[in-house]
C-alpha positions as a Markdown table, in Angstrom:
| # | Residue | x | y | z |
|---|---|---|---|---|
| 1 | Unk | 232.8 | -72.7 | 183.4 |
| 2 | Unk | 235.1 | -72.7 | 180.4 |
| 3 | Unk | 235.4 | -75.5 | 177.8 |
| 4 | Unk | 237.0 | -76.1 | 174.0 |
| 5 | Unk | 233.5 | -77.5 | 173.3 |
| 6 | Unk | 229.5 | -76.7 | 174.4 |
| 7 | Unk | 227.5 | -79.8 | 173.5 |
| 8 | Unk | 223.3 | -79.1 | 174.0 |
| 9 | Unk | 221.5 | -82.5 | 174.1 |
| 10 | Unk | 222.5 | -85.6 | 175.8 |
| 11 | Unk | 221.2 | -87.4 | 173.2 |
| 12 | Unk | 223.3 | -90.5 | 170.8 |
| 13 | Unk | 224.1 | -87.5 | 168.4 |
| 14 | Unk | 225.6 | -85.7 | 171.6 |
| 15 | Unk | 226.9 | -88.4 | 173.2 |
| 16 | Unk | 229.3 | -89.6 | 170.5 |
| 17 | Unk | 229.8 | -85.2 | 169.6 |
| 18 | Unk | 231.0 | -85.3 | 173.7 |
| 19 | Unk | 232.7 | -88.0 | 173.7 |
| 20 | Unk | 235.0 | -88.3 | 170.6 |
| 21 | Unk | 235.7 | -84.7 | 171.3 |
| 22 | Unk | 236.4 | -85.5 | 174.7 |
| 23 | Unk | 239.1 | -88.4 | 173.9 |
| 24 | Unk | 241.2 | -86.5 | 171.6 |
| 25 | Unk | 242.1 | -84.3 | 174.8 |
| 26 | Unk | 239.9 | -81.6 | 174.5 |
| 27 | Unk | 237.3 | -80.2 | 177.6 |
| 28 | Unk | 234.1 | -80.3 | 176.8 |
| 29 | Unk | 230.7 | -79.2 | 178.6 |
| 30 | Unk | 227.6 | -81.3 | 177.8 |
| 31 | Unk | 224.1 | -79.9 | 178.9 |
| 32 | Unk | 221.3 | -81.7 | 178.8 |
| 33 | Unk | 217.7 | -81.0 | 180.1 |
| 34 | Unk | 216.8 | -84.2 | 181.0 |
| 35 | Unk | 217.8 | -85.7 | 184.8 |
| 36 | Unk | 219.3 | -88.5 | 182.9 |
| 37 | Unk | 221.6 | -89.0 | 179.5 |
| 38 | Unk | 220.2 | -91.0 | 176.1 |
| 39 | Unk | 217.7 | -88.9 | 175.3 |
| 40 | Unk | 215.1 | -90.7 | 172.9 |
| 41 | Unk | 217.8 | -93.2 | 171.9 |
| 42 | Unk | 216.8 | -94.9 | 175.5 |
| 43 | Unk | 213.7 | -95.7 | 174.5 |
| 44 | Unk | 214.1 | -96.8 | 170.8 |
| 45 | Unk | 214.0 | -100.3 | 169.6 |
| 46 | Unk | 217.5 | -99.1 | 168.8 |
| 47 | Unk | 217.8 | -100.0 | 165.2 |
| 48 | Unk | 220.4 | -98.1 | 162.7 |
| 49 | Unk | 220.5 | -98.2 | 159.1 |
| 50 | Unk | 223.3 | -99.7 | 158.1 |
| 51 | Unk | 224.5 | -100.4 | 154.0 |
| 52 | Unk | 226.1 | -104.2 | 152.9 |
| 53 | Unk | 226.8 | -105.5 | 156.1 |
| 54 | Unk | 227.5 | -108.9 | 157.2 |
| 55 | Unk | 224.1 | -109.9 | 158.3 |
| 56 | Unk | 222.6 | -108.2 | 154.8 |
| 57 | Unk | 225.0 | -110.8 | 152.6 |
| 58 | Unk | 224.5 | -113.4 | 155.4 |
| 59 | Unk | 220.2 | -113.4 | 154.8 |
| 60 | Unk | 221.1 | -112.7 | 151.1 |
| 61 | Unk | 220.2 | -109.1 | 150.8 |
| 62 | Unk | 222.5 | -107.2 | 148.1 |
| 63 | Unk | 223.1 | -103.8 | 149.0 |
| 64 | Unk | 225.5 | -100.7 | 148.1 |
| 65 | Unk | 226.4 | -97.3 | 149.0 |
| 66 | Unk | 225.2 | -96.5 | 145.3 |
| 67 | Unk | 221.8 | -98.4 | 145.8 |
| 68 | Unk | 221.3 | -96.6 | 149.6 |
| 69 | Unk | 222.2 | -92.9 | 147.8 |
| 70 | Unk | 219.4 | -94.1 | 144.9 |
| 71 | Unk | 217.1 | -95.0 | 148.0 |
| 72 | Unk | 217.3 | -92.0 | 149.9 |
| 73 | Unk | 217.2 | -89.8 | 147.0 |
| 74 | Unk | 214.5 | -91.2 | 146.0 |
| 75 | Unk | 212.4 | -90.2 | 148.7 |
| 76 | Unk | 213.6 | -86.6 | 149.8 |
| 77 | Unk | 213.8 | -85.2 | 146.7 |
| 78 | Unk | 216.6 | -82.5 | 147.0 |
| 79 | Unk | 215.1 | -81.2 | 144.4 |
| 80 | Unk | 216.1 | -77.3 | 145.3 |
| 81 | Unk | 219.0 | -75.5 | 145.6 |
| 82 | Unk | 218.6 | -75.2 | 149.2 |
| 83 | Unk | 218.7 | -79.0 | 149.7 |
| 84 | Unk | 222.2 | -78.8 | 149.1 |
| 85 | Unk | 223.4 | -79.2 | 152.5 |
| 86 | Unk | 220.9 | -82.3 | 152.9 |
| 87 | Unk | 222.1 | -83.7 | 149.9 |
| 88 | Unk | 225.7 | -83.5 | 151.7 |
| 89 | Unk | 224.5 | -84.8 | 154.5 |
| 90 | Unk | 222.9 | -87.8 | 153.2 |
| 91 | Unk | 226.0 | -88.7 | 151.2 |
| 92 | Unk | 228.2 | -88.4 | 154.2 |
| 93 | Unk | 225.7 | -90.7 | 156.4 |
| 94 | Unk | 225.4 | -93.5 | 153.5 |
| 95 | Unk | 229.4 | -93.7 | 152.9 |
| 96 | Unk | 230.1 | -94.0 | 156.9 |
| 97 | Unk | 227.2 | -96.2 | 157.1 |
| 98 | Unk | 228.4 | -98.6 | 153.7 |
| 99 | Unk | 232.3 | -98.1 | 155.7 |
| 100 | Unk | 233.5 | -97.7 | 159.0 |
| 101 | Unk | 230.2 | -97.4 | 161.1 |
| 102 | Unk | 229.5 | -101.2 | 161.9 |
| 103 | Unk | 232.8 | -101.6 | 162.6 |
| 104 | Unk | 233.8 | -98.5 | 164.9 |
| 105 | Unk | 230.5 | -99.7 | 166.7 |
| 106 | Unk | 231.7 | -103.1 | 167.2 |
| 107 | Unk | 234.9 | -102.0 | 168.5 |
| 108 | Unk | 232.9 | -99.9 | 171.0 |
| 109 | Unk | 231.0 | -103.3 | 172.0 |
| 110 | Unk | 228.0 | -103.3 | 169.9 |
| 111 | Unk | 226.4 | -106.2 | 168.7 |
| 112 | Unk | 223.8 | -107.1 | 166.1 |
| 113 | Unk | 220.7 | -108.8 | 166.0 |
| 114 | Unk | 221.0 | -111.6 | 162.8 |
| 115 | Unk | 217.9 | -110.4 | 161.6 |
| 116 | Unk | 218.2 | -106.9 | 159.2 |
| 117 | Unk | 214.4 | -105.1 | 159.1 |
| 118 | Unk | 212.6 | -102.6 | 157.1 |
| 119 | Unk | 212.1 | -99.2 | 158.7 |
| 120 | Unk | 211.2 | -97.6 | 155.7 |
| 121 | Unk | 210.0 | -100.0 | 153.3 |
| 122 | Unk | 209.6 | -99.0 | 150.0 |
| 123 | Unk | 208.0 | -100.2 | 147.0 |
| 124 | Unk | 210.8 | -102.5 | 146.5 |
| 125 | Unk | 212.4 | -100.1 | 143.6 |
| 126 | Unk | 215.0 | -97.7 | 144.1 |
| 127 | Unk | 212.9 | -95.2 | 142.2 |
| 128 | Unk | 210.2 | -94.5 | 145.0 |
| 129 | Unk | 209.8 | -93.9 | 148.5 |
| 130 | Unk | 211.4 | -95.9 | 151.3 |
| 131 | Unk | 214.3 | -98.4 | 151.0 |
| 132 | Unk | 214.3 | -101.2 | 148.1 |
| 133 | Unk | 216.0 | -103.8 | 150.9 |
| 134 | Unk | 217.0 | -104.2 | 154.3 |
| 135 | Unk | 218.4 | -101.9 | 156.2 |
| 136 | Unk | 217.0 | -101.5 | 159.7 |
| 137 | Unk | 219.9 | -103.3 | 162.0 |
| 138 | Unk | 218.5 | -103.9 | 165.4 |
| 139 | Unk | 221.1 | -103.7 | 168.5 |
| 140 | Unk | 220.9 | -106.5 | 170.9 |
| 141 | Unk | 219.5 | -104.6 | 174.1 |
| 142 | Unk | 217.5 | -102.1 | 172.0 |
| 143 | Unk | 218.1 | -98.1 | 172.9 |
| 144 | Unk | 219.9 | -98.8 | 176.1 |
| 145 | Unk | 222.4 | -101.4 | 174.1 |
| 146 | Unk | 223.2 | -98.6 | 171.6 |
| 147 | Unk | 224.0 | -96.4 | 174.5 |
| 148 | Unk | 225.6 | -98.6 | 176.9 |
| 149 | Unk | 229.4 | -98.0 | 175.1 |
| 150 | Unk | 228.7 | -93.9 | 175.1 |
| 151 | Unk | 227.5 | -93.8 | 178.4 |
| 152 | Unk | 230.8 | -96.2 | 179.9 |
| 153 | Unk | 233.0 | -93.5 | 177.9 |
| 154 | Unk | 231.4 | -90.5 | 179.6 |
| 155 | Unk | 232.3 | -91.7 | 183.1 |
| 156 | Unk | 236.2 | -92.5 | 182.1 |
| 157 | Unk | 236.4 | -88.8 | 180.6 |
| 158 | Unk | 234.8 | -87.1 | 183.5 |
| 159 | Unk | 237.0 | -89.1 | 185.6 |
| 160 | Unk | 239.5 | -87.6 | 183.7 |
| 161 | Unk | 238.2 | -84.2 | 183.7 |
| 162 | Unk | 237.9 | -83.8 | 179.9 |
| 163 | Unk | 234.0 | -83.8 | 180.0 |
| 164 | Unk | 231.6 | -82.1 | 182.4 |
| 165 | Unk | 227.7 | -82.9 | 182.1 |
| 166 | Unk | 225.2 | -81.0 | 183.4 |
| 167 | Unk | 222.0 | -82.9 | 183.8 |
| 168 | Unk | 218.4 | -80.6 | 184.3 |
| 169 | Unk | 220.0 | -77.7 | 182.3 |
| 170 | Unk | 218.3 | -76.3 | 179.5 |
| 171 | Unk | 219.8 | -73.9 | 176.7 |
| 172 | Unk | 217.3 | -71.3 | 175.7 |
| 173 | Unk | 219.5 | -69.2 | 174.0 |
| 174 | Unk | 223.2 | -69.0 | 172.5 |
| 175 | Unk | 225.1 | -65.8 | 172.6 |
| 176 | Unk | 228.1 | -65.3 | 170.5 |
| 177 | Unk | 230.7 | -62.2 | 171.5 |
| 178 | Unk | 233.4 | -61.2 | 169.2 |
């Protein structure tokens, strides 16, 4: 077997890894230890957090990249050095999720519920625990509705022989040579 790229986990996070990998022409091996690909996204009511969308302005929710950051701050902490690369991460998440993310999504097919939820609610400041609005975006037809655009693109690239998947396998260990 050789491949550009080893994805472990058939999961949303390794299904988008896989696949945006796959389309810019690069071969890529996906194992996951599951008979089947989604991984918990399947099952999930399939909500993402999502920062001033449409539907927010539309129920009159006002909402920010700088409010979201002040929100999830809030609640982890990151109050150590070593939170540093959590911090990063967190910062990275809110801006695709206040930019491009509804939109690359819609492109891909996904559509929204009208109603925005709390998954975390807070204590309606951006001081505490837990988001001060909104933010939960449910996808109509839940997990599987979320997945539905990932799992189309896997069969066109292993049609195309840029992406292999190997169902049932499961990684135990990495080795890195040289």
């Amino acid at each position: 077997m050789d491949a550009d790229l080893v994805v472990v986990g058939g999961g949303l996070a390794g299904l988008v890894a896989a696949t945006e990998v796959a389309r810019k022409g690069k071969r890529v091996l996906l194992l996951e230890q599951e008979p089947y690909l989604g991984g918990q996204a399947f099952w999930s009511f399939g909500g993402l957090f999502l920062v001033d969308t449409p539907e927010q302005r539309r129920l009159g929710i006002r909402d920010s990249a700088e409010l979201a950051q002040q929100d999830w701050f809030g609640a982890a902490g990151y109050d150590r050095p070593e939170d540093e690369w959590g911090r990063l991460l967190a910062q990275a998440y809110i801006q695709f999720a206040a930019g491009e993310m509804r939109a690359w999504l819609f492109f891909l097919g996904v559509r929204f519920f009208p109603v925005v939820g709390w998954a975390e609610r807070g204590g309606g400041l951006a001081t505490g625990h837990g988001n001060s609005v909104p933010r939960f975006h449910i996808v109509w037809g839940t997990g599987p509705g979320l997945l539905e655009p990932f799992l189309r693109r896997v069969e066109e690239l292993k049609e195309r022989g840029l992406l292999r998947v190997l169902l049932r396998h499961r990684v135990e260990e990495v080795l890195v040579e040289g």
